[in-house]
C-alpha positions as CSV (number, residue, x, y, z in Angstrom):
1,X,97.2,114.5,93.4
2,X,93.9,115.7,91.3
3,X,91.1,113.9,91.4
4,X,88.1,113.9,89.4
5,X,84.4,112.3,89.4
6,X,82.4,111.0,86.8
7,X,79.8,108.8,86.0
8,X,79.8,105.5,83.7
9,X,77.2,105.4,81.2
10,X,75.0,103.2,84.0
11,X,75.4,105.5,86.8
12,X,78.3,103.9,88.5
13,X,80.6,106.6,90.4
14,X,84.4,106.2,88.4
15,X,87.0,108.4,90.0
16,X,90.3,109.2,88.4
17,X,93.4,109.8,90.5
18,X,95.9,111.6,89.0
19,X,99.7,112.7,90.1
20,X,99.5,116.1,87.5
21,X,97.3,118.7,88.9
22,X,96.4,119.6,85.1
23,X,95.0,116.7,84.3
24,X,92.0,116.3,82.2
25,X,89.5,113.8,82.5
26,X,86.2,114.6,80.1
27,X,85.7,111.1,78.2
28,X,82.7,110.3,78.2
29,X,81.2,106.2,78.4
30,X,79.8,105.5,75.3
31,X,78.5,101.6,75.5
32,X,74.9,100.8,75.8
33,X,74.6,100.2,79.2
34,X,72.0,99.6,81.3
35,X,71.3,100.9,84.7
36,X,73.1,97.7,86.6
37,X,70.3,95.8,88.9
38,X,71.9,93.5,92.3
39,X,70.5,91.3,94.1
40,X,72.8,91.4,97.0
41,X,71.8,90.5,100.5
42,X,73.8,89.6,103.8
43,X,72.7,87.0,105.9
44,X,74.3,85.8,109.6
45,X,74.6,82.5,110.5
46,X,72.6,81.7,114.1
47,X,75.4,79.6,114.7
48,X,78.7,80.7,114.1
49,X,77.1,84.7,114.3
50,X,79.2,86.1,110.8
51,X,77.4,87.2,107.7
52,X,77.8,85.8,104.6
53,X,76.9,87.7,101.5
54,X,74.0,86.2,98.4
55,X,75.3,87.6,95.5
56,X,73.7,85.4,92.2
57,X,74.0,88.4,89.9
58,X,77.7,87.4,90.3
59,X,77.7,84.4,88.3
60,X,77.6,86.6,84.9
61,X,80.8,88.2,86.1
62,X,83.8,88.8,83.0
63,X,85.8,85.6,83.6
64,X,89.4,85.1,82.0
65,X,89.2,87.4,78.9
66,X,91.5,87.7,76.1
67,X,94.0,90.8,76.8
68,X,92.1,92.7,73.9
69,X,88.9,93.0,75.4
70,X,90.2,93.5,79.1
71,X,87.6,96.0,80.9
72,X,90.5,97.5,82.9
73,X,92.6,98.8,79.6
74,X,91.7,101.9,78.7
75,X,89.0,102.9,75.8
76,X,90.9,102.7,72.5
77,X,88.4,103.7,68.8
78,X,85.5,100.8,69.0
79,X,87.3,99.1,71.8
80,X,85.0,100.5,74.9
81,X,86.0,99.2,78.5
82,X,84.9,100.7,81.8
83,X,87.6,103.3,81.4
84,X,86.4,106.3,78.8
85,X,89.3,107.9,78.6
86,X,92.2,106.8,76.3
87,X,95.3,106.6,79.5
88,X,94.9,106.8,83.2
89,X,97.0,106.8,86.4
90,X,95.0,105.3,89.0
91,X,90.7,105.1,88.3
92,X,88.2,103.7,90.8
93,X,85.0,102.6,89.9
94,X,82.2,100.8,91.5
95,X,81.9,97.3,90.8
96,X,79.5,95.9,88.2
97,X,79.0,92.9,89.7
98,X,79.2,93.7,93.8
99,X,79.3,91.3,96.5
100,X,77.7,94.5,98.3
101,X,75.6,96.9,97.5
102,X,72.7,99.2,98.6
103,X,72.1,98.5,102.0
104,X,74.8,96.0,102.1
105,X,77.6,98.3,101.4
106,X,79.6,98.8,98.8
107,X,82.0,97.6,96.2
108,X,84.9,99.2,94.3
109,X,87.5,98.1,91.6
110,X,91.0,100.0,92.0
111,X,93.0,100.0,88.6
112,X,96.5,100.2,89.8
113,X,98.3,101.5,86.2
114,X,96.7,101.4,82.7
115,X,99.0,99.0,81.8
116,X,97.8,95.3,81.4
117,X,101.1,93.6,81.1
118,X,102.5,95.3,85.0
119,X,101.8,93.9,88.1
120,X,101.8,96.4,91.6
121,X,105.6,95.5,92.2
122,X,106.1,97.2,88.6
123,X,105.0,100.3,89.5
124,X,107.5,103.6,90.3
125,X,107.5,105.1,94.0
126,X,105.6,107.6,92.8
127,X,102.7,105.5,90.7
128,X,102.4,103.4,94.2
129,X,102.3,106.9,96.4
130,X,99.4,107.6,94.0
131,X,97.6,104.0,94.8
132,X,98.4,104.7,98.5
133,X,96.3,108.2,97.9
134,X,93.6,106.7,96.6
135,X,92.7,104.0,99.4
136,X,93.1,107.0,101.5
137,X,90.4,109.0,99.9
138,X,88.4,106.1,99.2
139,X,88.4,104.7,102.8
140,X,87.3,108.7,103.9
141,X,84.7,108.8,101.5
142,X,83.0,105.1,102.3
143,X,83.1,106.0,106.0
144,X,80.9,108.5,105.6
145,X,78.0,105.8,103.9
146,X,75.1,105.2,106.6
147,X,75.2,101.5,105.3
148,X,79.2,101.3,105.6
149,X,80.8,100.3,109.5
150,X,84.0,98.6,107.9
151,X,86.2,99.7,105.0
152,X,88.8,96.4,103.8
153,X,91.2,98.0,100.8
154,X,93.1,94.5,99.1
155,X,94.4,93.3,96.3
156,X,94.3,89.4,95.1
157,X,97.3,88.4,92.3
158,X,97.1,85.6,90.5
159,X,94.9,83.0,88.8
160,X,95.9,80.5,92.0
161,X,94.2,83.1,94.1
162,X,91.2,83.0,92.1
163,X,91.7,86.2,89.6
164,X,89.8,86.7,87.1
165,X,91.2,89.3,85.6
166,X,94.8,89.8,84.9
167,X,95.0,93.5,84.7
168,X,96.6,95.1,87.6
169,X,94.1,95.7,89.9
170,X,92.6,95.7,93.5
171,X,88.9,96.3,95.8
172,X,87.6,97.3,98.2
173,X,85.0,96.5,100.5
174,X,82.6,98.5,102.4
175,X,80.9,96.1,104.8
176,X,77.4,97.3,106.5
177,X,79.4,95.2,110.1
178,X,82.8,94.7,111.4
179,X,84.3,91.6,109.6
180,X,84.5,88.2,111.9
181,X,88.5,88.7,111.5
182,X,88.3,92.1,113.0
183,X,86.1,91.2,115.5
184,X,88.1,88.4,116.6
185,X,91.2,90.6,116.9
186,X,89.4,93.4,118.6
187,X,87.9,90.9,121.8
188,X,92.0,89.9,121.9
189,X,92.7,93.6,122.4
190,X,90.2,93.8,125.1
191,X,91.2,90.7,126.5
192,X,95.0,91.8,126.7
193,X,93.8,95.5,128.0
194,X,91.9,94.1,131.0
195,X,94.8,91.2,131.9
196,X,97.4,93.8,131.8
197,X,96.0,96.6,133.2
198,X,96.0,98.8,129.8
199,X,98.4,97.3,127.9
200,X,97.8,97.2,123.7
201,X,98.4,94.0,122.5
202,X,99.4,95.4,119.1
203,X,101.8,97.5,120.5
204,X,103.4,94.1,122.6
205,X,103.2,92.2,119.5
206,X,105.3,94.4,117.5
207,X,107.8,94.8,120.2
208,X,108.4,91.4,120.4
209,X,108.4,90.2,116.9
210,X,111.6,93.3,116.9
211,X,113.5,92.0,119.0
212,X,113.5,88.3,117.6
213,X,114.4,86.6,114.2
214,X,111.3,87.4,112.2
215,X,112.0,90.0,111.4
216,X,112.3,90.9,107.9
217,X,112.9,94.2,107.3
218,X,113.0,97.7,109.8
219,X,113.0,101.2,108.5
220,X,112.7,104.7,110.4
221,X,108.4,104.6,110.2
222,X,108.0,100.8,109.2
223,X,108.9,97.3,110.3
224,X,107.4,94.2,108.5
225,X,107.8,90.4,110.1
226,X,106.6,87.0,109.6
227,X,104.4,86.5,112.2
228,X,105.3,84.0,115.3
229,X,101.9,82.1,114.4
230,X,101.6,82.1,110.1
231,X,98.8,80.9,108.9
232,X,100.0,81.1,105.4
233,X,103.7,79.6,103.7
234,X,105.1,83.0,103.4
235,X,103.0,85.5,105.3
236,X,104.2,88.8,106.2
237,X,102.7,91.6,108.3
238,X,103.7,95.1,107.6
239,X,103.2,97.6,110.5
240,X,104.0,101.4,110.7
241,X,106.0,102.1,114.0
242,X,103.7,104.8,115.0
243,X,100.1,103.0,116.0
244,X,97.1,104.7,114.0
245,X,93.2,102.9,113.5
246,X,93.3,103.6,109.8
247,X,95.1,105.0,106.7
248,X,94.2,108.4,107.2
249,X,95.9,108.7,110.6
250,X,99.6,107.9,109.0
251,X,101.5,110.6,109.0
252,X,103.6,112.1,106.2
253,X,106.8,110.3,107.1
254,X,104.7,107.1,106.8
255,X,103.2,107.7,103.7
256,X,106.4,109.1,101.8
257,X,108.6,105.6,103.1
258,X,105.8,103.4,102.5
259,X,105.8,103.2,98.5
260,X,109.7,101.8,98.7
261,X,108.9,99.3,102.0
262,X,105.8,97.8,100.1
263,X,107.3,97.6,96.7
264,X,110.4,95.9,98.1
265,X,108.3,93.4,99.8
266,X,106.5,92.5,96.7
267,X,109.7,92.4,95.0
268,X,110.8,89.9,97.3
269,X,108.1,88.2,97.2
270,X,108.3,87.3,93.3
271,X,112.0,85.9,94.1
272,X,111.1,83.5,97.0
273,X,110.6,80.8,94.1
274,X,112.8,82.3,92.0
275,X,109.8,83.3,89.7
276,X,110.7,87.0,88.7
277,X,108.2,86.9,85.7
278,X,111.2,87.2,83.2
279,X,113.5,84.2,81.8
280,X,112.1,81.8,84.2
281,X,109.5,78.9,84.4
282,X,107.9,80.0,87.5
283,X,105.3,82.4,87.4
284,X,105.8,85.4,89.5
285,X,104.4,84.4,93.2
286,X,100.3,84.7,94.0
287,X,99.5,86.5,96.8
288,X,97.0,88.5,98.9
289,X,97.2,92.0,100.1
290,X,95.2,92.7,103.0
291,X,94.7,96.1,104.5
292,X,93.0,95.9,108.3
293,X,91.8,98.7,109.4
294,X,89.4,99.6,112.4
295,X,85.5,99.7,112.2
296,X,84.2,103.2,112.2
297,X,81.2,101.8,113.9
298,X,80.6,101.4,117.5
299,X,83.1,99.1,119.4
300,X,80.4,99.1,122.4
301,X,80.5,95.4,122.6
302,X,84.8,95.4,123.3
303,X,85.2,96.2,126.6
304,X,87.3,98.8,127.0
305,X,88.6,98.7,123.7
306,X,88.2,102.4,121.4
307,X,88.6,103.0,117.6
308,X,92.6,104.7,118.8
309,X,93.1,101.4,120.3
310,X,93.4,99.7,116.9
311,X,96.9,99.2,115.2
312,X,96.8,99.7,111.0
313,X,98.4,96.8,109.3
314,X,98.8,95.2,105.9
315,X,98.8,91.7,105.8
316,X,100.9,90.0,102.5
317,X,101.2,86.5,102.0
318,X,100.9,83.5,99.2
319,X,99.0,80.4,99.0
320,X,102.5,78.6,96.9
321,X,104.3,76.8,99.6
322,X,107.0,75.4,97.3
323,X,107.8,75.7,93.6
324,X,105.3,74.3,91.5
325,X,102.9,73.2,94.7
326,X,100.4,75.4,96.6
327,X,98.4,75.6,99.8
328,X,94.6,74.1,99.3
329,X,92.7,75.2,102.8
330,X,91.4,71.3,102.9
331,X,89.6,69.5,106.0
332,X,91.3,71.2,109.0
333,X,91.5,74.4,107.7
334,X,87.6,74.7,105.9
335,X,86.0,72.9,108.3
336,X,87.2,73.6,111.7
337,X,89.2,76.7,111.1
338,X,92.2,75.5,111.8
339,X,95.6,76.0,110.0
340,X,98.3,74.0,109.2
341,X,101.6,75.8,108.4
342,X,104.2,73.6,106.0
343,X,107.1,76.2,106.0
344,X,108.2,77.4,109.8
345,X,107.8,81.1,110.0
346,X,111.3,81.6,111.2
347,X,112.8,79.6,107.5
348,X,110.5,81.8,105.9
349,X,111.3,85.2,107.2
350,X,114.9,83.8,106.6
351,X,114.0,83.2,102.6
352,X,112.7,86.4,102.4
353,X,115.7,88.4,103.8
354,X,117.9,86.2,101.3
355,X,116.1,87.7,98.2
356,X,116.4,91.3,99.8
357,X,116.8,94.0,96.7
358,X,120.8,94.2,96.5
């Protein structure tokens, strides 16, 4: 992998990730930009205790362009985007419109492929490797920010998901706190430790989800299941079988097998409906891609509980519950956080070994 540093024409940071070592990368931004001015703040709630980020500058956001004036294409003559240079592998670039920044943290768009028309399940073992590099290196470097304490790599697909662009892309999130999600997992973890003596509920979690029918598939350094208590239609959580706190602690077997688990998940994923994207009426599945990681802050406040106690996971799953009909988080779930689960995680972990790749 190369990589290689640059600067838009408004000072944003654009990295380009690269799988041959002689790549070049010297385009330079030519639009008339100006330096890009946020207003972004985070605020906690006395009540419920989580932040919520102020973002108005967002509301001028690029919403639903035409596919010739997509800022994620490459440049192209008179046709400037946020990429310079003509093709690309994998780029990174700050967001123009963060819901972080400064203080707050910090925002970053990850352009899977520079092709517009792909989606990530499109992508080779090797192009996906590459993607897989980059959160890497990205979630190393944002660690290292004084305002950054959690780093969330994810990826939203679809326009039922709320897209707004339809380039192949993901972001991710710097966040000046640990995340209410993470914090809720981590007092579980301590819970678990001190009830048991030591035990890591991660660790019991995948161990039992093995050895029952969730399962959906099992390789030598993965295993990915529906959990016992989905929140989501087809949810699926995809663990490697060796516990680390964060991307950088997989190991090599982990990160070579990983490209062909996750891109056979996503694969599966667009046949659930029978929507492949190709000779069918239903579009290919929407999802969320979900990478949890552990805080590199302090975890002072979870008794017992340290950074190596933490188990990296991806979390996958849809908001369509059926063909043509999706899951709207309505009274139960938005106002009392509670979930109501249509398909039973056991049918759906059996739908999606049915569309295994043959």
């Amino acid at each position: 992998m190369k990589k290689t540093s640059t600067r838009l024409a408004d000072g944003r940071e654009l990295i380009y990730y690269d799988v041959r070592d002689d790549a070049v990368r010297d385009a330079v931004d030519r639009r008339p930009l100006d330096r890009t001015v946020t207003a972004s703040q985070v605020r906690r709630d006395p009540l419920l205790g989580d932040a919520v980020a102020i973002a108005s500058h967002r509301q001028g956001r690029t919403y639903h362009p035409p596919a010739d004036e997509c800022p994620l294409c490459p440049s192209e003559g008179d046709r400037l985007s946020e990429i310079p240079d003509s093709s690309y592998d994998v780029a990174v670039f700050e967001n123009r419109f963060p819901s972080l920044a400064g203080d707050s943290g910090r925002c970053e768009v990850v352009c899977f492929t520079s092709d517009h028309d792909a989606s990530f399940a499109d992508l080779t073992e090797e192009q996906a490797g590459l993607v897989l590099d980059a959160w890497t290196d990205r979630t190393a470097e944002l660690s290292h920010l004084p305002s950054v304490e959690q780093v969330f790599c994810f990826e939203n697909r679809g326009a039922e998901i709320g897209v707004t662009l339809g380039h192949p892309h993901g972001q991710i999130y710097a966040y000046p706190f640990t995340t209410p999600r993470t914090a809720l997992m981590l007092r579980s973890l301590a819970a678990h430790k001190e009830a048991t003596g030591g035990e890591n509920l991660f660790d019991a979690v995948v161990e039992r989800e093995l050895a029952g029918e969730r399962v959906v598939l099992a390789t030598e350094h993965w295993v990915a299941f529906v959990p016992y208590a989905a929140h989501w239609p087809y949810e699926v959580h995809l663990y490697p079988r060796r516990r680390v706190p964060d991307l950088l602690g997989l190991d090599e077997g982990a990160r070579t097998e990983f490209p062909q688990v996750y891109l056979e998940l996503l694969r599966r994923f667009d046949r659930i409906f029978d929507g492949t994207g190709a000779g069918t009426d239903e579009p290919r599945t929407p999802y969320i891609a979900a990478w949890h990681q552990a805080p590199f802050g302090t975890l002072a406040e979870f008794d017992g509980v340290v950074r190596e106690d933490f188990a990296l996971h991806l979390e996958l799953f849809t908001v369509r519950r059926t063909s043509g009909k999706l899951k709207f988080l309505a009274g139960s779930e938005s106002g009392m956080s509670v979930f109501i689960n249509d398909v039973p995680p056991e049918t759906a972990a059996q739908r999606l070994r049915e569309v295994a790749s043959s």
